[in-house]
N, C-alpha and C positions, 0 to 999 in steps of 0.2 A: 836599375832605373835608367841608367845611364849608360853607354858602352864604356868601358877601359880607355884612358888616359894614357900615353906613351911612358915608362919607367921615366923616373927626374928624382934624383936625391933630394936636391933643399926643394920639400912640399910649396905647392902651390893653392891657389885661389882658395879664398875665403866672402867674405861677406859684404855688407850691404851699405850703403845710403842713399837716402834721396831728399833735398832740400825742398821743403814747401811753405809756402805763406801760412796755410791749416795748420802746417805741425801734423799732416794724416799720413804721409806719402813717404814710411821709413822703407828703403825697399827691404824685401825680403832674399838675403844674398843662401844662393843654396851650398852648404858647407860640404855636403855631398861631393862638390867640384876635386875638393882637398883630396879624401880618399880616392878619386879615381885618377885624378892628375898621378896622384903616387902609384899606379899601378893595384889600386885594392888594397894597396899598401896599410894761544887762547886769547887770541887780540879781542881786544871790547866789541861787543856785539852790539851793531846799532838796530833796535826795535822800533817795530810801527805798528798800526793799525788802522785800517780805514775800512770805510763801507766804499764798496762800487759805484760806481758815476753813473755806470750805466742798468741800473735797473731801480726802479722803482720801489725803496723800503719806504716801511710803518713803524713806526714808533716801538713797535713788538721785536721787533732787530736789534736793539739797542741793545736787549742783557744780552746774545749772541756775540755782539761787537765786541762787547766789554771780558766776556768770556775768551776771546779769541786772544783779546788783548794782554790779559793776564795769563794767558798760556805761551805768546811771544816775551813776553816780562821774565818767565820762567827758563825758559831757555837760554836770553840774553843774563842773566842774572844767576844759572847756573844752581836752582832751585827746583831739587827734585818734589819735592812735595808740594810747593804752589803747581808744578805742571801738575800732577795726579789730582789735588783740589777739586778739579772740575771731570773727574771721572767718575761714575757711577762707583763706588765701591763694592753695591752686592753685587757685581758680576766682576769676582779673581781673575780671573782670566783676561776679562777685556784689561783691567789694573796691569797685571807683568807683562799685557804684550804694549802699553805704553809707557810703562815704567821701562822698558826695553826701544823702544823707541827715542825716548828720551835719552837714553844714556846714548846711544847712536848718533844723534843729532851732535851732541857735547865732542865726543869723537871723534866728527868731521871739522872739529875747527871751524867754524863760524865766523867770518868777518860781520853776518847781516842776517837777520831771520825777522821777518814780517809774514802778518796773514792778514788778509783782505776778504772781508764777506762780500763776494760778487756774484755767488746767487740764490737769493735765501726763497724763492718760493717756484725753483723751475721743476722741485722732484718731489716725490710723492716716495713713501715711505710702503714699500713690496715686501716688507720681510714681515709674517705672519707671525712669529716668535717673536720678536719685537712690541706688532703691535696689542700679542693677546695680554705681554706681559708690563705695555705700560699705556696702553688705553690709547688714546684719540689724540694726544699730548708730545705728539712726535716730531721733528724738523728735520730730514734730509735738506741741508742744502752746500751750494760749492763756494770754497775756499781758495782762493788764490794764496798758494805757499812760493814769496821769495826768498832768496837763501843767496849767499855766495861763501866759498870756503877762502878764507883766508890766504892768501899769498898765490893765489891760483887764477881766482875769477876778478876782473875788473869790473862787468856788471852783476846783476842778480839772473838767476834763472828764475823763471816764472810758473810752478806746474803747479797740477790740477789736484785737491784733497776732496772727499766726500764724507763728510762727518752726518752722523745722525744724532741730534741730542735729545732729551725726554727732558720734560718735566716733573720734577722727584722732590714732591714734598714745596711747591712753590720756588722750586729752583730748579736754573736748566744745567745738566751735565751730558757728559760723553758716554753716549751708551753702544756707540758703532762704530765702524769706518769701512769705507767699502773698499775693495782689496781686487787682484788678480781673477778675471773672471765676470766683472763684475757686470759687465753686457757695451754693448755700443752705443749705449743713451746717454753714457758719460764719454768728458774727452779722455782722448788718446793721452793713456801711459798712467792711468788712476792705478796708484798702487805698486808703482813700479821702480818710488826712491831708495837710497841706499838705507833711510833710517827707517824703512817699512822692512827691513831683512830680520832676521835673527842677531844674534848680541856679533855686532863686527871689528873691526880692528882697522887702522888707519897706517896706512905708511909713503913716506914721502919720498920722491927724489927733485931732481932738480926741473923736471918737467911732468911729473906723473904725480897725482896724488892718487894713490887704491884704496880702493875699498874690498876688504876680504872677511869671508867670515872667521870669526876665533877661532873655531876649532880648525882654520885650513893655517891661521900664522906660518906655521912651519914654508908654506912656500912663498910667504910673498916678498924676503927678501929678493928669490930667482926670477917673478914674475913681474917686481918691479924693473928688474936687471932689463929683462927682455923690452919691457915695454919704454926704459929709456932710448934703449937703441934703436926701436919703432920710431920714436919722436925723432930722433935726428935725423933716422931714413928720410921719412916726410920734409924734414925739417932745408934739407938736401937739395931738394927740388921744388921746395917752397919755401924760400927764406924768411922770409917776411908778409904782414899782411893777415897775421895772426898770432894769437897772444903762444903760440908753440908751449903752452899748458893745457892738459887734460885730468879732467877726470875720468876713472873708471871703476866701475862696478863688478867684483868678480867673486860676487858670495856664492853662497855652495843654495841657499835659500832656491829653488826652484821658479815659486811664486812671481819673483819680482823680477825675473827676463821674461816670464809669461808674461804678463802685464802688457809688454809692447804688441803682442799676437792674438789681441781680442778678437778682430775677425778673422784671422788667420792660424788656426792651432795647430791644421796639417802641417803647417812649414815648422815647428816649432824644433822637430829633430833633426832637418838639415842647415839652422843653420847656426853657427860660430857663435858671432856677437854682430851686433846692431851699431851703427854711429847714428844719436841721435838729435836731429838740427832742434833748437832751443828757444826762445823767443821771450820778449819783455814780459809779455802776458801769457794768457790761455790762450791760444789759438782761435777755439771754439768760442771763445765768451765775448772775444774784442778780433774784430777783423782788422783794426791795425794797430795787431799784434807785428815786431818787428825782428827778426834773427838775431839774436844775441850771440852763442855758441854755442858749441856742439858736445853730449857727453856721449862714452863708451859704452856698452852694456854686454857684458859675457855670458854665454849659455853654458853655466855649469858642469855639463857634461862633457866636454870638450878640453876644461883644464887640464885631464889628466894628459893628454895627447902632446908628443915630442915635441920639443925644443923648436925644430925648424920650422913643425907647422904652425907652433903655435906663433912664431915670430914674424913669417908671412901673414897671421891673421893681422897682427898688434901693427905692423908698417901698412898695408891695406888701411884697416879702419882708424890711425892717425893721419894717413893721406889726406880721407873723407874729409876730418877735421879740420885738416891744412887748408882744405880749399872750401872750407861751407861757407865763408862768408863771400865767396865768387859763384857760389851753387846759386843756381834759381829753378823754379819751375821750366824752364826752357832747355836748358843744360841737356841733349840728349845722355838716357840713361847707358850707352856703349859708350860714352866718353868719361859720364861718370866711375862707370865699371871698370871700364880700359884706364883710368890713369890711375887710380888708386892699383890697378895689378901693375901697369908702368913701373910704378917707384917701388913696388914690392917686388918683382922680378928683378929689376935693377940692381936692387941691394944687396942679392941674391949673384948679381950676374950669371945669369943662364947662359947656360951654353950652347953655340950655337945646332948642336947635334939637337937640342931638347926644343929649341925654336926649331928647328925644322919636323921635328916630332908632335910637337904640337900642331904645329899647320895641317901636317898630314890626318890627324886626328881629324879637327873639324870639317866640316862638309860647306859650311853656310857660305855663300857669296855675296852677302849683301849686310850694312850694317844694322845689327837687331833694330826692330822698334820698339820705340818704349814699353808700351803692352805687352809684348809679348819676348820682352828679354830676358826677365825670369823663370821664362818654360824652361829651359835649355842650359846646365851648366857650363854649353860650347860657347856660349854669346861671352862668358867671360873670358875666353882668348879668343873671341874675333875681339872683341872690343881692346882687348889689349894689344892684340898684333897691329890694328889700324894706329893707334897711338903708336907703338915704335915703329911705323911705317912714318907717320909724321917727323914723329922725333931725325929719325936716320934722314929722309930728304927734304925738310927746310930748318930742323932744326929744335932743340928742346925748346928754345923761347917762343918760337911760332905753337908750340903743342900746348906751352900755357898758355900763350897769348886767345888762342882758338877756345879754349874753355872758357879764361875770361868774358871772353866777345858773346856770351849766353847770358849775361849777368842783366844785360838792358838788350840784349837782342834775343827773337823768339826763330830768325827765320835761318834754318840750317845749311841750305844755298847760300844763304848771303854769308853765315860765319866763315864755307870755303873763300869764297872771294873775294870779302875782305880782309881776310888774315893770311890768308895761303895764297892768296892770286889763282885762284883755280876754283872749275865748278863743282858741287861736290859728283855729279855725273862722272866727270874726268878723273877726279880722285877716286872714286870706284874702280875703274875701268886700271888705274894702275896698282890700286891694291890689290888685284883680282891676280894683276901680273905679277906681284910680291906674293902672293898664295903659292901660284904657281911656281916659280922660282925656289923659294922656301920648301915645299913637296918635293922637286925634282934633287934638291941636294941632299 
């Protein structure tokens, strides 16, 4: 797909972010890079419930609300059978996969778990099996699930649930939920939390809380190991200015990293894991919806892969983190790319044989555009090298300073000028001569 990458021991480039006001714009980072760089190589749970402000309920919403309510009660209260209560019991199968849910949630440690009915008539109920088997009497609608884990999160995350309930016997219960797949008419990441996995297991450290599935336990002592020292990586060159706590996600479950790749399924094999930017609300549901934080998410197939790559991936996608609450829409996506492989080569210290290896590898003169930076796993060492070209001649504080300056500015001229004293014309013109230079040694 790609030409050959120059021979490098500690693997490089992995994966993606990209910060938006939507909540749409995760980039899609191509993990492909990695192989060819290498040469082919139980605190009280506080409960809520509310109906939405912004939509328009009837009176008919109330048992929903209250139903919602008493499955929040369940949870904060640590009551497996009030959660099931409101499940359909002739369908087994829906029962153990939220009786499994349920015990996942308990799990994650729980500071706060609330659901909010915020859109009870935007969906129409498409599943024929459903409706032959419970008539006219059906409710798709969206659920705002806030949550924070305990000792981790200072606010809530806000995502998106798709419950469908039936009418059964003059009572309404849980006869669905929509999952991995589920089309683009719902928001971004339906089906893609850690208590939607198979039966998980929780482990802490002092900045990582994981999520793994039970039958992987056996490694998440080593994988927590790695991912502490990811956080300090990031942590290195962003000291502060974020809570240096993550969650991450690294079940073996398939389904729920699909989830992030509704529209996108070809990319689903190249890439790693995702850093996903997070928000008070739904994105889609409230437009001022505000960036809260940022979670992890691993693509299964990938754990298995060594030590180094995988430690390059875990310092990359904590950088993302480091810096989402300075990401904006604005942020060109080479500087996003480039500073997250910045602190990840850093950490790494590359050698300058493999920096000059690398340069020689790529072709490109000019720095990616946003659109079209994910064609190319090359864009991820131009973008890097333009950052340690920063770094080396004004200095790392000017290289953070220059990403900040995107945060309330949109205009990429003006960020050289005002942060670096130079146009970014000029700055081209001598990174062109840093290409060069770097090629000739």
């Amino acid at each position: 797909m790609y030409p050959s990458y120059p021979q490098y021991a500690p693997p490089p480039p992995p994966v993606p972010y990209r910060s938006s006001r939507l909540g749409l714009k995760i980039a899609l980072g191509l993990l492909v890079i990695v192989a060819l760089l290498c040469g082919a190589t139980d605190s009280a749970l506080f409960l809520a419930v509310r109906t939405g402000t912004d939509a328009a309920f009837v009176d008919g919403d109330r048992p929903l609300a209250d139903l919602l309510s008493r499955r929040a009660a369940a949870v904060a209260g640590h009551d497996e059978a009030a959660f099931l209560a409101d499940v359909d019991p002739g369908d087994p199968r829906l029962v153990d996969r939220q009786r499994t849910e349920y015990r996942n949630l308990l799990a994650l440690g729980l500071s706060s778990f609330t659901l909010t009915l915020t859109r009870a008539h935007d969906y129409d109920v498409s599943d024929a099996d459903l409706v032959r088997r419970y008539g006219g009497a059906l409710r798709e609608v969206g659920v705002t699930v806030r949550y924070a884990v305990a000792g981790l999160d200072t606010v809530p995350d806000a995502e998106p649930w798709i419950p469908t309930f039936a009418l059964v016997h003059g009572r309404w219960l849980l006869v669905a939920e929509e999952g991995a797949g589920s089309g683009t008419k719902f928001p971004f990441g339906v089906g893609g939390q850690p208590w939607e996995a198979r039966p998980v297991a929780v482990v802490k450290s002092a900045h990582v809380v994981a999520v793994v599935s039970k039958e992987d336990q056996e490694i998440a002592p080593h994988l927590l190991d790695l991912a502490e020292r990811g956080v300090v990586n990031a942590a290195k060159v962003r000291p502060d200015g974020w809570p240096d706590k993550v969650l991450m996600t690294a079940v073996s479950d398939q389904k729920v990293f699909d989830s992030y790749f509704a529209g996108s399924a070809d990319k689903l094999a190249q890439v790693e894991a995702v850093t996903i930017p997070r928000y008070s609300d739904v994105a889609e549901w409230d437009g001022g919806a505000k960036y809260t934080l940022s979670r992890v998410v691993f693509n299964p197939n990938t754990l298995g892969r060594g030590d180094q790559e995988l430690q390059h991936t875990l310092t990359h996608e904590f950088t993302h983190v480091a810096f989402g609450p300075q990401t904006s829409d604005a942020t060109p996506v080479w500087l996003v790319e480039g500073m997250a492989e910045y602190v990840a080569f850093g950490s790494e210290k590359a050698s300058d044989a493999f920096v000059s290896q690398a340069a020689n590898h790529v072709s490109g003169s000019t720095l990616p555009a946003d659109h079209s930076f994910y064609d190319s796993a090359d864009n991820y060492l131009l973008g890097w090298l333009a950052c340690r070209l920063i770094a080396q001649k004004y200095g790392q504080p000017k290289l953070l300073a220059l990403y900040d300056w995107f945060k309330d500015h949109n205009d990429e001229d003006g960020g050289f000028r005002a942060v670096l004293g130079t146009t970014r014309s000029a700055f081209l013109s001598a990174w062109r001569n840093y290409l060069r230079t770097l090629r000739a040694g």
